[in-house]
Structures are given as C-alpha cells and as structure tokens.
C-alpha positions in Angstrom: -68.4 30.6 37.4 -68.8 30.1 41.2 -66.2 29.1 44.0 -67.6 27.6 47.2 -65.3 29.6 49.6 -64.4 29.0 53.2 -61.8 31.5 54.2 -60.1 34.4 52.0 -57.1 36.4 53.7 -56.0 38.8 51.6 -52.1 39.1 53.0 -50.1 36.0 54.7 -46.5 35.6 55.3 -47.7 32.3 56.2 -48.8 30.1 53.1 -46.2 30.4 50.9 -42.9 32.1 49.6 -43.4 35.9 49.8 -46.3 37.9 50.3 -49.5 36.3 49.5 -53.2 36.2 49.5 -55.1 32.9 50.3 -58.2 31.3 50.0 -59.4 28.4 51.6 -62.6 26.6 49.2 -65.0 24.7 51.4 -65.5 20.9 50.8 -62.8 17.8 50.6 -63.6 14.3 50.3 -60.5 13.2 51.3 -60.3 13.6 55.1 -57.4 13.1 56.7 -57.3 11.7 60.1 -55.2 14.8 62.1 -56.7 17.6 59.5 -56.1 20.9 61.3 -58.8 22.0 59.4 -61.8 19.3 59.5 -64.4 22.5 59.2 -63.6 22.7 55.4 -64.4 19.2 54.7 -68.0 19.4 54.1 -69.8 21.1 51.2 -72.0 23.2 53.0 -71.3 26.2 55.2 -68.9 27.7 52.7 -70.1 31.3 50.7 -70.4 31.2 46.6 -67.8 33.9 45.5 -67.6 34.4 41.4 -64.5 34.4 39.9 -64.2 37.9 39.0 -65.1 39.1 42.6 -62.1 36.8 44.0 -60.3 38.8 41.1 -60.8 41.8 42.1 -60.4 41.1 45.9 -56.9 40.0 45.4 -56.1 42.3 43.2 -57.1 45.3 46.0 -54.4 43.3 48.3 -51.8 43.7 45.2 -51.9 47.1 44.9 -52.7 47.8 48.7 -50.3 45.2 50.0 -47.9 44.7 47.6 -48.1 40.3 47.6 -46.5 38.4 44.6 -48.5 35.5 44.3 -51.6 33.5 45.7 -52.6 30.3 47.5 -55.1 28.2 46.9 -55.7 25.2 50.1 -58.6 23.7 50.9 -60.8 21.6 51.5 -59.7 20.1 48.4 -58.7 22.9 45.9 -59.0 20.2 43.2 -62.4 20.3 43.6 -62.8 23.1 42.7 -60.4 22.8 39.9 -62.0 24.5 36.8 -63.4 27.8 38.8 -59.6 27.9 40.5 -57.9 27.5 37.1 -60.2 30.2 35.6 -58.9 32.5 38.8 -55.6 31.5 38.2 -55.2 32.4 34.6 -56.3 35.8 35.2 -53.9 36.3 38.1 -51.1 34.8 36.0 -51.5 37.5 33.3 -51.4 40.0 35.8 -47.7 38.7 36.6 -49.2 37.2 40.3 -47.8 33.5 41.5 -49.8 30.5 42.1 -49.4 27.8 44.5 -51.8 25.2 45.2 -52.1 22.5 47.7 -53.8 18.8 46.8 -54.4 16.0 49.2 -54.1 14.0 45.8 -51.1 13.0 44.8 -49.6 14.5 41.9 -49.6 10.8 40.2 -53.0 10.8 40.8 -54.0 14.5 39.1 -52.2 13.8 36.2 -53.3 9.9 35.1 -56.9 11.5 35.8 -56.7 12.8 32.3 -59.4 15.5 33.2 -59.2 18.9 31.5 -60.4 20.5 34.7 -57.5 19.3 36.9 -54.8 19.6 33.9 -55.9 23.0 33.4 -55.6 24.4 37.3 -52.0 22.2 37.5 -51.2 23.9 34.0 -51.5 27.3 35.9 -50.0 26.2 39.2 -46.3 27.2 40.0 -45.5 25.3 43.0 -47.8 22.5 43.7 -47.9 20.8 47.1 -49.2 17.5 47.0 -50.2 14.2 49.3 -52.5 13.6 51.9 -51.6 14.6 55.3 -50.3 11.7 57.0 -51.0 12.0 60.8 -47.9 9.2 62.0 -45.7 11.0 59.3 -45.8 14.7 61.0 -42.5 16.3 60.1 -42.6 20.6 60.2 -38.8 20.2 59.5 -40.1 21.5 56.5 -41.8 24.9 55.5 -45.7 24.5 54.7 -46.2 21.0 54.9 -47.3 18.7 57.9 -46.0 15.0 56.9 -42.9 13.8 55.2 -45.3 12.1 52.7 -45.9 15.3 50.9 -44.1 17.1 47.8 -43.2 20.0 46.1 -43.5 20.2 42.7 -42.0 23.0 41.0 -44.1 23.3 37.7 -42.4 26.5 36.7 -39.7 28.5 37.0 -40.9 30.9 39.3 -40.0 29.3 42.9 -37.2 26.8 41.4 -34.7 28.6 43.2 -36.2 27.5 46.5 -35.9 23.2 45.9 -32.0 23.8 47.4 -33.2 26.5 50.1 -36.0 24.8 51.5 -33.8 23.6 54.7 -33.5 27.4 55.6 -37.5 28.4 55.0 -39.1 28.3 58.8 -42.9 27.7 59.2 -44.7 30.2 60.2 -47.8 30.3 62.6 -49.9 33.8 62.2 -52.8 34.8 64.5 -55.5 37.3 64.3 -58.2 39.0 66.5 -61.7 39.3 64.8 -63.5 42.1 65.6 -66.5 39.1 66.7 -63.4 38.3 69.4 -62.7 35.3 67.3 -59.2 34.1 67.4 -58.2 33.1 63.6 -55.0 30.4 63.0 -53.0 29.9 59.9 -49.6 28.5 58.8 -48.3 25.2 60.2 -47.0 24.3 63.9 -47.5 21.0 66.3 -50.6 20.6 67.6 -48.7 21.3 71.0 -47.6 24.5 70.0 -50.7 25.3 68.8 -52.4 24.7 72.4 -49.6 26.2 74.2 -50.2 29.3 72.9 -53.7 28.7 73.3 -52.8 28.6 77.0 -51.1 32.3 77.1 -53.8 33.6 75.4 -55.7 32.5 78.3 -53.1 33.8 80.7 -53.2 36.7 79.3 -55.6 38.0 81.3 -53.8 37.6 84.4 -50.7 39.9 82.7 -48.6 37.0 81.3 -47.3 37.9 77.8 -47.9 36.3 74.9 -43.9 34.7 73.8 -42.7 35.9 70.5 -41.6 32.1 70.7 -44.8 30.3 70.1 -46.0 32.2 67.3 -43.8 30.7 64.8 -42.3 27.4 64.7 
C-alpha cells in the first residue's frame, strides 16, 4: 500500500506533544483560503512511499531520536486514510503516538460511515479537526490556526493535556537544506513568519537572527 508523500521530518518539537516525527501526504480538496501550505493541495508533485518504508523510517528516528509518537497533516491526511491507518497500526504496537490533523470536521468523519476513515480515527490518539478559518486566526492555542478547530482526545494517551493546553506555546522551527532551501514548520502569524523572513535577509549585513521570532 502506497502514500502520496509531500514532506517527512523525522524529529519536531513542533507538531505535537513531545518528540515526534511528521509527514506531510500530498493532495487536499478542501482548500482553505489562508492555507500556509497551499503546495500540498494538489495530487501531483508529491513521491509514493509504501507503508513499510515510512515504517521503517520512523522507526530509525525512534531509536536514533528517541520521539514518542507521530503526526500525520496534510494535504488532507483523510485522504489518504486507509494507507495512514495501516502506518498507524503498526506504530501503535510498537508503543508510538498518533495524532492526526483533518480539515473535516469530526461530525463529518464519523456520519461518513466509511471503514477507511473509521479505521485511521480508530488508531488516532489526538485528532485535530476543522478547516482553517482565515477571519477566525487565533494561535492562543498550541497547533491550531483558527478558533473553529478541535481537539479530540480519542484515547487516553494525551488526556492529561485538555486542562494544560493554556500553558502549551506554539512553536515555529526552521531549517537550512543543504540545496540552501529555507524549510518552515509549526504555527506562527503570517507576520511573524515574514519578520523573520526579514532577519534572515539581514543577516547578511551582521544582524542576528532574535531568539524571539522563532517561536510564537
């Protein structure tokens, strides 16, 4: 079984509780208007992974760097559903976390009545669903982008963190290819995000980079 796969980072502090690896699949029809990542919405460009070669990939990142759990976001990890639950299922028995993002609601997954999409959310532990809602931006939040959106805890695992939530900051993490290419992940205001756009560009000039604008 394939995945259509746009990004996999194999340790973020910046996706999710902990520790984690994260993949981005490639493709989501839903499109939200203020997307930070409008590059995953079409089918093509992504790169067919198999399940077991994901497997083994974050399993290298367990035992190298030592994460608790994955992320799945997209595109539209839904899409994807039955390769992701597949994924998942193996993970879970190796005693790593799932959470998954959806621009569906959770309403919406569930009165689907599709195996695929009941099997992914039966292997999800934290779920974070809704569209992104551009005129709804709130990063009071940790790893969501509009007040629209939930967490569902569909497990034990992250329970704890439905009262602790107010204390979790967002986190913005950057990284230098070695093409030169300047990679982005987490969640911060598109401001922030060109701010420190800016420094990097004064950077050549001997201005620092602030500790400030890399987190949120």
């Amino acid at each position: 079984m394939l995945l259509n796969l746009h990004r996999f980072l194999p340790l973020t502090e910046a996706e999710g509780p902990g520790k984690r690896a994260c993949l981005w699949v490639q493709g989501c029809p839903i499109r939200c208007e203020g997307c930070g990542v409008p590059w995953t919405w079409s089918k093509d460009g992504g790169k067919e992974t198999s399940v077991d070669e994901m497997y083994e990939e974050i399993m290298k990142s367990y035992q190298v760097n030592g994460i608790e759990g994955v992320t799945f976001l997209g595109g539209e990890p839904f899409e994807q559903a039955a390769p992701l639950a597949e994924l998942a299922k193996k993970l879970k028995r190796a005693g790593l976390s799932i959470m998954c993002f959806s621009g569906y609601p959770f309403e919406t997954l569930k009165a689907a009545n599709r195996k695929d999409w009941d099997d992914l959310i039966s292997e999800t532990d934290l779920l974070i669903d809704g569209p992104f809602v551009k005129s709804k931006l709130d990063l009071s939040r940790p790893w969501v982008g509009s007040s629209n959106q939930h967490y569902r805890f569909l497990t034990n695992r992250y329970s704890h963190l439905e009262y602790e939530l107010h204390t979790l900051p967002n986190r913005l993490e950057i990284r230098l290819g070695q093409d030169g290419r300047i990679m982005v992940n987490g969640m911060a205001a598109p401001d922030t995000i060109k701010d420190l756009f800016l420094d990097i560009g004064k950077k050549q000039s001997g201005t620092p980079i602030t500790s400030k604008k890399l987190r949120d």
